[in-house]
TORKOL-4160 file (C-alpha; in steps of 0.2 Angstrom, whole numbers, padded with zeros to 4 digits, m for minus):
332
<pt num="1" X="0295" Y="1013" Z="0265"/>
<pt num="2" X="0282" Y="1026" Z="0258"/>
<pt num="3" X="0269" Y="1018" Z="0246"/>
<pt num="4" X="0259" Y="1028" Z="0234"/>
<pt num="5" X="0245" Y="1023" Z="0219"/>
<pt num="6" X="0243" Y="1032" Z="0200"/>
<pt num="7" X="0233" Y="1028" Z="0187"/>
<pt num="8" X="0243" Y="1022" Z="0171"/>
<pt num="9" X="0237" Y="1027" Z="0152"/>
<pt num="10" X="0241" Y="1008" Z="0145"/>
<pt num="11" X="0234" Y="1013" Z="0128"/>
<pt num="12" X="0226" Y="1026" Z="0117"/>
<pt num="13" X="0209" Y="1028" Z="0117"/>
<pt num="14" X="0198" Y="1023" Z="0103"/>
<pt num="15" X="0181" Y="1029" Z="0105"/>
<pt num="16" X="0176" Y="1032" Z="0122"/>
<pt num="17" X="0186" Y="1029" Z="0136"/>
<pt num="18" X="0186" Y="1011" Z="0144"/>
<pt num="19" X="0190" Y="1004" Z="0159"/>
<pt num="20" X="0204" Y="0991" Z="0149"/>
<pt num="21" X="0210" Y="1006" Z="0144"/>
<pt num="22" X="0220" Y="1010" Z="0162"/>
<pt num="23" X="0228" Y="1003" Z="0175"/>
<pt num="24" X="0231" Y="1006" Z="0194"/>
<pt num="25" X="0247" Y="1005" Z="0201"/>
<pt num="26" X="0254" Y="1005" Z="0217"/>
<pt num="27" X="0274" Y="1008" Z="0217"/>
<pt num="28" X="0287" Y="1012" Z="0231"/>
<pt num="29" X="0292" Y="1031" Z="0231"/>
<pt num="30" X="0310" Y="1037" Z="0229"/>
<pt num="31" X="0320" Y="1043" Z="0243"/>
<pt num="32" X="0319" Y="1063" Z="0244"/>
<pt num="33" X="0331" Y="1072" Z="0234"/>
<pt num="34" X="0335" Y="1090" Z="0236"/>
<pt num="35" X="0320" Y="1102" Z="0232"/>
<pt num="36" X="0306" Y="1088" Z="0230"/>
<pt num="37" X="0291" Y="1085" Z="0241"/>
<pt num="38" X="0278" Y="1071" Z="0244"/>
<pt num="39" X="0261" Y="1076" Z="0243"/>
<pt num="40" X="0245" Y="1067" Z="0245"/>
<pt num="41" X="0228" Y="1071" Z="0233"/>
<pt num="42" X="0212" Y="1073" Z="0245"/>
<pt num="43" X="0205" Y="1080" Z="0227"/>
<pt num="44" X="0209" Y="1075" Z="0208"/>
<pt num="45" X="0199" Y="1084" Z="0194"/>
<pt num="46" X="0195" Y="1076" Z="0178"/>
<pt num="47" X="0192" Y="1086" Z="0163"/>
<pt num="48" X="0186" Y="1081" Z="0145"/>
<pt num="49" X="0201" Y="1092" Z="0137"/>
<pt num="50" X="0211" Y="1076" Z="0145"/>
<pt num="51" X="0205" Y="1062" Z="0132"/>
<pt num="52" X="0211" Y="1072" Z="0116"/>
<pt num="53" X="0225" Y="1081" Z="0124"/>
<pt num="54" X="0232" Y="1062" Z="0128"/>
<pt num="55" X="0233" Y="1059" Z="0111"/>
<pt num="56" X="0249" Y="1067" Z="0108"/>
<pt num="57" X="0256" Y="1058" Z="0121"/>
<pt num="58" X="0264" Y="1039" Z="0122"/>
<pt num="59" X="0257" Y="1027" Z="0133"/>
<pt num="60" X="0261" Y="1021" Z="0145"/>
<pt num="61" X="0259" Y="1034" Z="0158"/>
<pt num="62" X="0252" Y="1044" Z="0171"/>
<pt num="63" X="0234" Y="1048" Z="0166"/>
<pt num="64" X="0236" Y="1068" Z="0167"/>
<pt num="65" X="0226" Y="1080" Z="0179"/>
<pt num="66" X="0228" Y="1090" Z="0191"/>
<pt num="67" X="0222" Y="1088" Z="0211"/>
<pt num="68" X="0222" Y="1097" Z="0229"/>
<pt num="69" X="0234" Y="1090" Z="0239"/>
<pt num="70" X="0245" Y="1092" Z="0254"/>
<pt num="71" X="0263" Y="1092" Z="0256"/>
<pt num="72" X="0265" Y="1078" Z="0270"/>
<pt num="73" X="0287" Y="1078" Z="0270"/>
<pt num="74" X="0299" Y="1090" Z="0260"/>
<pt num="75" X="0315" Y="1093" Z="0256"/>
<pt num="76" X="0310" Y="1110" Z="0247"/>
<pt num="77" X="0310" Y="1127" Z="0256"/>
<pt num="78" X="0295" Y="1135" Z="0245"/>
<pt num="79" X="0285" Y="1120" Z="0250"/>
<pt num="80" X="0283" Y="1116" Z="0269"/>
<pt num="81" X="0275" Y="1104" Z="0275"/>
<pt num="82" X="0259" Y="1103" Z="0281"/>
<pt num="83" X="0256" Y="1115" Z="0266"/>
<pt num="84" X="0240" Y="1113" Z="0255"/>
<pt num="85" X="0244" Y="1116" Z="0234"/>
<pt num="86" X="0234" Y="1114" Z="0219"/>
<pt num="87" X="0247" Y="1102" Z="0207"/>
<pt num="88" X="0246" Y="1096" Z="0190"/>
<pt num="89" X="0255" Y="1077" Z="0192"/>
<pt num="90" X="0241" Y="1069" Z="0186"/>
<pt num="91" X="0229" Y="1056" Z="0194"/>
<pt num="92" X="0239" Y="1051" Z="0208"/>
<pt num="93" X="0234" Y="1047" Z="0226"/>
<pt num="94" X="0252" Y="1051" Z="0234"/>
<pt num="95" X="0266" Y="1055" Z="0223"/>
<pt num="96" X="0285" Y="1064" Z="0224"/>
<pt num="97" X="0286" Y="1080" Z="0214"/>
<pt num="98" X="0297" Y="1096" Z="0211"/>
<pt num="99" X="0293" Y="1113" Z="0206"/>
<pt num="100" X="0307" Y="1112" Z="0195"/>
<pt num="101" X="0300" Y="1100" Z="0183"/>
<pt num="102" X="0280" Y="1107" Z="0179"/>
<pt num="103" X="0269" Y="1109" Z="0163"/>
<pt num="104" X="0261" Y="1124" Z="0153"/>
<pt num="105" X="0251" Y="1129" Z="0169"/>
<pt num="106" X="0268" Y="1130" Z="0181"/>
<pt num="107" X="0274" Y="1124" Z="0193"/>
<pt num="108" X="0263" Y="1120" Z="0209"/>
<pt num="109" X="0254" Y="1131" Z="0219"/>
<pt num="110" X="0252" Y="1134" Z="0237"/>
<pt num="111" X="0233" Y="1136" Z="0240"/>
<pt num="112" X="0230" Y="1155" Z="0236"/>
<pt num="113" X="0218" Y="1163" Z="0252"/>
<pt num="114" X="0201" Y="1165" Z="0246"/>
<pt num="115" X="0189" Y="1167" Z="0261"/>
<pt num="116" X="0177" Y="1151" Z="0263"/>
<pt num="117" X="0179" Y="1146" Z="0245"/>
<pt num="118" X="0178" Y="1125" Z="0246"/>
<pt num="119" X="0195" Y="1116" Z="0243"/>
<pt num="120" X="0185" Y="1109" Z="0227"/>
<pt num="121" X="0181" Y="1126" Z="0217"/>
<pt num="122" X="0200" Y="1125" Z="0217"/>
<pt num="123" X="0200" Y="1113" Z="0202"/>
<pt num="124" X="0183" Y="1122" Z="0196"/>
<pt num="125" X="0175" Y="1137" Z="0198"/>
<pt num="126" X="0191" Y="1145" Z="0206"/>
<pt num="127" X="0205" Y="1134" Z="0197"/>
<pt num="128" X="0208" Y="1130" Z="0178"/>
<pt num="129" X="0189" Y="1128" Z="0173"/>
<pt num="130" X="0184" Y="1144" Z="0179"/>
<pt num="131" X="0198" Y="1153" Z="0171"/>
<pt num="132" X="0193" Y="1145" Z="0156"/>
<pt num="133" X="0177" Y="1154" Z="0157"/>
<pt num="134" X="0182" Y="1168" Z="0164"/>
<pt num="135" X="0196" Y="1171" Z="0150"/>
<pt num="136" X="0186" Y="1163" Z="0136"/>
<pt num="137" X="0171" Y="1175" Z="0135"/>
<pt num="138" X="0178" Y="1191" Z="0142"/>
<pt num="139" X="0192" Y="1193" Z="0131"/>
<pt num="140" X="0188" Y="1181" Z="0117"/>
<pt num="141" X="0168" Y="1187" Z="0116"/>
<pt num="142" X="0170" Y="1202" Z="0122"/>
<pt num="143" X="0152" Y="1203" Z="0127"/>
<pt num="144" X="0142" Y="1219" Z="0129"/>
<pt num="145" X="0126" Y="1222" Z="0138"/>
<pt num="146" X="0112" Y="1220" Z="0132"/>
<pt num="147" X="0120" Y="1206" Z="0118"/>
<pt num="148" X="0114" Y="1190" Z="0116"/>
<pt num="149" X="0127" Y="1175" Z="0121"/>
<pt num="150" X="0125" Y="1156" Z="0117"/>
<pt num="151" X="0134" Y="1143" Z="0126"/>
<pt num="152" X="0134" Y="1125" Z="0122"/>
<pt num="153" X="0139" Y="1111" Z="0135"/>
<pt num="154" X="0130" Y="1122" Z="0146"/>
<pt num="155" X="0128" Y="1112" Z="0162"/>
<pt num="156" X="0146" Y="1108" Z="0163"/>
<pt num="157" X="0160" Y="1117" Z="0174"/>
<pt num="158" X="0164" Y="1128" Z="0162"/>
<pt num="159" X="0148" Y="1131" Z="0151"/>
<pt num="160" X="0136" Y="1135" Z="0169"/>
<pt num="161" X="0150" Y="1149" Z="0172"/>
<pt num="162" X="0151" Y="1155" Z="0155"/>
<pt num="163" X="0132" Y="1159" Z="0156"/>
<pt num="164" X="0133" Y="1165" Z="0174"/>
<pt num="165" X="0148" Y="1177" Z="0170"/>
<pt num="166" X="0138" Y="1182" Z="0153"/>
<pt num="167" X="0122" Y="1188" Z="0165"/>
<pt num="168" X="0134" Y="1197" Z="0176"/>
<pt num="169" X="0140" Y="1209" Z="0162"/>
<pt num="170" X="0122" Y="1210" Z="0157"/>
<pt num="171" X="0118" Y="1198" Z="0141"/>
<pt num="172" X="0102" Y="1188" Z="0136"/>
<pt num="173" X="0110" Y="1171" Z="0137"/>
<pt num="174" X="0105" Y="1153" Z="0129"/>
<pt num="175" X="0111" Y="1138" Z="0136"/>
<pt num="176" X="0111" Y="1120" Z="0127"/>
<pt num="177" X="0113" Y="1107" Z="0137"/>
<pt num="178" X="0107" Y="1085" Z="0137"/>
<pt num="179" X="0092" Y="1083" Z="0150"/>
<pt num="180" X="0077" Y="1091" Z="0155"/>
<pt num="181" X="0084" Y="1092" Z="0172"/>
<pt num="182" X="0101" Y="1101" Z="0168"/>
<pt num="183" X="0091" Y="1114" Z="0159"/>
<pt num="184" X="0078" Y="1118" Z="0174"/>
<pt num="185" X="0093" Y="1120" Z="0182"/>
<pt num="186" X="0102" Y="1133" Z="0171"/>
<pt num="187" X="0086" Y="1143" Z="0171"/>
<pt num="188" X="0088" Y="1144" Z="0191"/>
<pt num="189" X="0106" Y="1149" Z="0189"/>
<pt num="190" X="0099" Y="1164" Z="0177"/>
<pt num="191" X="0098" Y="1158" Z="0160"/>
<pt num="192" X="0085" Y="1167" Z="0150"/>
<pt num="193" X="0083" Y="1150" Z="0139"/>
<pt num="194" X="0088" Y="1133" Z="0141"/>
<pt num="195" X="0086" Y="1118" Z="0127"/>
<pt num="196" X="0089" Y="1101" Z="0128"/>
<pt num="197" X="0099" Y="1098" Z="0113"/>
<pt num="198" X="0093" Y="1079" Z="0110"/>
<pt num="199" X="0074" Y="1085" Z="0111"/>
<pt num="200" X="0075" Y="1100" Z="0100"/>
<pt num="201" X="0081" Y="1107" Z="0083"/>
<pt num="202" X="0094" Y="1121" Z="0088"/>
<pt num="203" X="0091" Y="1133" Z="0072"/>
<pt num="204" X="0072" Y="1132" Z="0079"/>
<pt num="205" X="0074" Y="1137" Z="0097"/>
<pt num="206" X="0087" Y="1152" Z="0090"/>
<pt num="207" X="0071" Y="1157" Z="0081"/>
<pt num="208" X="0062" Y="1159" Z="0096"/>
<pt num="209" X="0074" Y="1162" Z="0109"/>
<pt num="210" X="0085" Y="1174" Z="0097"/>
<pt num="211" X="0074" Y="1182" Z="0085"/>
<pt num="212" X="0087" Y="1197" Z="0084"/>
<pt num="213" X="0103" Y="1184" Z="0080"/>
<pt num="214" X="0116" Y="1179" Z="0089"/>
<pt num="215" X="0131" Y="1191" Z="0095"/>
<pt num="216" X="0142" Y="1178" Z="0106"/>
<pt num="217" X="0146" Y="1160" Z="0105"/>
<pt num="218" X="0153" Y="1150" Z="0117"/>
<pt num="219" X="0156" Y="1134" Z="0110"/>
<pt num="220" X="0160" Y="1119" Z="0120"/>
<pt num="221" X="0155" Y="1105" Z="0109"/>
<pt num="222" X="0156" Y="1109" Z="0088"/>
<pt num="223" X="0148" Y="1098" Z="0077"/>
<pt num="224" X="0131" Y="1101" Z="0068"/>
<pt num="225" X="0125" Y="1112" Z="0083"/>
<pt num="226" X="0139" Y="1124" Z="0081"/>
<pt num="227" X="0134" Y="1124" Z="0065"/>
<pt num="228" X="0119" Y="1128" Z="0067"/>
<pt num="229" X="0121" Y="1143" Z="0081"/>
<pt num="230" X="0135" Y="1152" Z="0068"/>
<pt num="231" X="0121" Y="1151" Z="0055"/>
<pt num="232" X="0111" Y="1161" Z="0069"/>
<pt num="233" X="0123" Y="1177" Z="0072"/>
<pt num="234" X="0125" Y="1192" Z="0068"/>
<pt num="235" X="0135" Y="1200" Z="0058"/>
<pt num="236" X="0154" Y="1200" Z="0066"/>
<pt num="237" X="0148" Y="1189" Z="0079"/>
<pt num="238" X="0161" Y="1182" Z="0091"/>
<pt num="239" X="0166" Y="1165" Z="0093"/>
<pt num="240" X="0173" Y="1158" Z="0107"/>
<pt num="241" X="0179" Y="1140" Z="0104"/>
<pt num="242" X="0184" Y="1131" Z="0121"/>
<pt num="243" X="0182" Y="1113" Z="0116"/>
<pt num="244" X="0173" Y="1100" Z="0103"/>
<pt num="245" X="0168" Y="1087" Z="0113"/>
<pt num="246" X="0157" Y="1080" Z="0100"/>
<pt num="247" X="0170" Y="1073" Z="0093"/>
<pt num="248" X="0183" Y="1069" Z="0104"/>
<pt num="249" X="0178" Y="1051" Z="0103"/>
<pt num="250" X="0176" Y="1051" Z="0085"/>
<pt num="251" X="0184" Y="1034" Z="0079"/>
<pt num="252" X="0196" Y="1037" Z="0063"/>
<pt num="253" X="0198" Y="1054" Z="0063"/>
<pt num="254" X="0185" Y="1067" Z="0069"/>
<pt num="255" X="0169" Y="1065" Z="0058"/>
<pt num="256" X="0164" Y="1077" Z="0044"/>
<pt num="257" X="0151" Y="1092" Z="0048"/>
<pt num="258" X="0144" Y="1106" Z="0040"/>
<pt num="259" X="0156" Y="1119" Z="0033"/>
<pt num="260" X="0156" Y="1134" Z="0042"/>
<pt num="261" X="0169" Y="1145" Z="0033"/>
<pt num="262" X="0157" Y="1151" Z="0022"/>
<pt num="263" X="0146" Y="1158" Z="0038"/>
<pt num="264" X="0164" Y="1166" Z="0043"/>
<pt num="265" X="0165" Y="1175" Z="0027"/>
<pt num="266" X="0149" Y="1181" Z="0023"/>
<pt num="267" X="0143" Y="1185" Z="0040"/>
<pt num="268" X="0163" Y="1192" Z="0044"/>
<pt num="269" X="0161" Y="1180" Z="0061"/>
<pt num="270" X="0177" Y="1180" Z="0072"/>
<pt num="271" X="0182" Y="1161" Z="0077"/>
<pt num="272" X="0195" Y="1160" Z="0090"/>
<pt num="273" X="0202" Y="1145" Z="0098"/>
<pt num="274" X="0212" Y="1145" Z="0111"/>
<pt num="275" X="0220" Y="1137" Z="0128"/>
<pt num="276" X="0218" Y="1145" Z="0145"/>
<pt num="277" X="0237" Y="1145" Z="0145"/>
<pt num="278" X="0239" Y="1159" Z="0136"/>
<pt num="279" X="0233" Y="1170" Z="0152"/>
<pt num="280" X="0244" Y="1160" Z="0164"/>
<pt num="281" X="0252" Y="1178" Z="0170"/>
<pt num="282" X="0233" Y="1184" Z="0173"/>
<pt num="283" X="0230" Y="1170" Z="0182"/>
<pt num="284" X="0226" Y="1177" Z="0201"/>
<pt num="285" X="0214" Y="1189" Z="0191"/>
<pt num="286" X="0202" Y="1179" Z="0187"/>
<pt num="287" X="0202" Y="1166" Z="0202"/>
<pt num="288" X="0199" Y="1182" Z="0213"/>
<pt num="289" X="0186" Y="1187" Z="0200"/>
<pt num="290" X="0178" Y="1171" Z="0203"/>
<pt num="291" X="0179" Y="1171" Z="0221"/>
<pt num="292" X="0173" Y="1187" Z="0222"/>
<pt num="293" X="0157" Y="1184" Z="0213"/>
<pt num="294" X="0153" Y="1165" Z="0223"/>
<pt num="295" X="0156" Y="1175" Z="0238"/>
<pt num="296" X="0143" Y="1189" Z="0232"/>
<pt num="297" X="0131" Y="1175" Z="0227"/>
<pt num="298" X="0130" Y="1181" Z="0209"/>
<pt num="299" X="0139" Y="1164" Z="0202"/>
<pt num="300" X="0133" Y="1147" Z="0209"/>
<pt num="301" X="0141" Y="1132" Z="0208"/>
<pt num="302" X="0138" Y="1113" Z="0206"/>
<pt num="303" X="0149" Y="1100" Z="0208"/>
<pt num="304" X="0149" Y="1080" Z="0205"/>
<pt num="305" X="0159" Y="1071" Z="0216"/>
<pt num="306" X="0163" Y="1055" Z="0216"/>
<pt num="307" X="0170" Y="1045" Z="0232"/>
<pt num="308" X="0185" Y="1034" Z="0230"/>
<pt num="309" X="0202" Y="1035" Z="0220"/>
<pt num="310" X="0200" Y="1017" Z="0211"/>
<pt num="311" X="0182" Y="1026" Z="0203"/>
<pt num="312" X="0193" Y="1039" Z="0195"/>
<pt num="313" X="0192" Y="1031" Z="0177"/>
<pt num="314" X="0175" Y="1030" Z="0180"/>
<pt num="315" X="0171" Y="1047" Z="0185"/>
<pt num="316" X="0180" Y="1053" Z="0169"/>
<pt num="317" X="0170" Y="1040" Z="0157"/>
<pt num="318" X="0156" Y="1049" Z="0163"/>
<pt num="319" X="0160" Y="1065" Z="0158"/>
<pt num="320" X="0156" Y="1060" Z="0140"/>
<pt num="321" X="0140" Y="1052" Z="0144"/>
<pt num="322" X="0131" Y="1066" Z="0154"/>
<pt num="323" X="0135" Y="1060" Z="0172"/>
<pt num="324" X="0139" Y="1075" Z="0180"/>
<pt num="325" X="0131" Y="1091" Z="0183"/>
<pt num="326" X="0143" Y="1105" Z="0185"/>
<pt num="327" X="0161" Y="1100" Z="0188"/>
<pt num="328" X="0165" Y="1083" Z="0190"/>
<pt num="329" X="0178" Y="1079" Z="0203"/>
<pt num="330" X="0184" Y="1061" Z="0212"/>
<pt num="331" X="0187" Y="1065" Z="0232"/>
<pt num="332" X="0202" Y="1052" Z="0236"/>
């Protein structure tokens, strides 16, 4: 008898996340049918995109993620065992999967060969939240050098890249980000400017830090300070929108904000949202980009990681308070 733990989704969110709001179970896994595997997390990443995505879905169910795992018995020939893959099953300590039955990001993934890299930039820097910054400001932005590039949730795992990848092509780059601390730290990554967002007015420091407008936006949050930045581009500035975390836990609906539509008119801005998806047959490109870059020393990375599978709900709560630094992941 093999035994394996998940986390359950019992109910919807309302507001932030709650411990109430999951459950950890323990079950008896299923004999081995014919093309499955059991695999074994020694990683699960938790992500802000998960608490609105979980909104179309109907509890209850396996909280969603993805994790680093390896396969420890298989019935499938394109999975030994003994092999290590990055797998989107959600938050699950051991678990039986197939490749036949995946999401949008495919089907599981023997761990691609990427030098020294850390098993844990495989769900940041070099997995989904790097691609999202990789992705996101190149073809979305499209910045130039010499441009300037504003990124909010900047100390995240995607925003720190974003800023990072922005200086590589040669851009001014202005980072937001929620403590005095995590802004020193983006200036030592090589942010020309870093503001923290609870201690400032934005349109104010784009005054100083922008004086010649904004060219590229990458925006992580929404809200007011989106706002505000879109008031402070140029004309046919780009827009990247990656996420709007500010109101992810919104109670009743998301919350009214300034309209920015006039902005898009008048000031011909190009807004573009979009889902890493999209680039799933480009996918190697930017993880050897990635790799590449960490291995050359001109893109650092942070991560917060938490110790212990039953802290997972945790670790994720804390992504919408300003916990982590960087990427946040749960070591199980």
């Amino acid at each position: 008898m093999v035994l394996g733990k998940k986390w359950v989704l019992k109910q919807h969110f309302n507001g932030l996340p709650k411990l109430e709001d999951f459950e950890l179970v323990e079950e008896e896994l299923p004999a081995l049918q014919e093309n499955q595997f059991i695999f074994r997390s020694h990683y699960i990443s938790v992500d802000p995109y998960q608490r609105p995505y979980t909104a179309r879905m109907t509890p209850p169910f396996t909280m969603i993620g993805s994790s680093v795992a390896t396969i420890e018995e298989s019935k499938h020939p394109g999975y030994p065992e003994g092999s290590d893959i990055i797998i989107y099953a959600g938050w699950v300590e051991r678990g039986v999967a197939s490749p036949d039955v995946h999401g949008a990001l495919g089907p599981p993934q023997i761990v691609p060969k990427l030098g020294n890299i850390s098993k844990t930039h495989l769900l940041g820097a070099c997995g989904m939240p790097g691609n999202t910054a990789y992705f996101g400001l190149l073809e979305i932005c499209q910045p130039k050098a010499g441009e300037t590039v504003v990124v909010s949730g900047a100390a995240g795992a995607v925003g720190s890249l974003v800023g990072q990848i922005a200086k590589i092509k040669g851009c001014k780059v202005i980072g937001y980000a929620g403590t005095d601390q995590k802004c020193d730290w983006l200036k030592s990554l090589g942010f020309d400017f870093a503001f923290n967002y609870k201690k400032c007015q934005v349109a104010d420091t784009l005054k100083t830090a922008a004086p010649a407008g904004v060219d590229c936006y990458f925006d992580n949050v929404g809200g007011e300070m989106s706002a505000a930045v879109m008031a402070a581009m140029n004309t046919r500035g780009r827009v990247s929108v990656c996420g709007a975390i500010s109101h992810y836990n919104d109670v009743g609906g998301y919350s009214k904000t300034t309209d920015v539509l006039p902005l898009c008119v008048f000031k011909e801005l190009r807004v573009e949202g979009f889902l890493v998806g999209r680039w799933i047959s480009r996918w190697m490109e930017g993880i050897t980009a990635m790799a590449g870059w960490i291995g050359t020393g001109e893109v650092k990375v942070e991560e917060t990681v938490i110790e212990g599978f039953e802290k997972t709900p945790n670790a994720f709560m804390g992504l919408f308070t300003g916990e982590n630094t960087g990427k946040m992941i749960v070591k199980v």
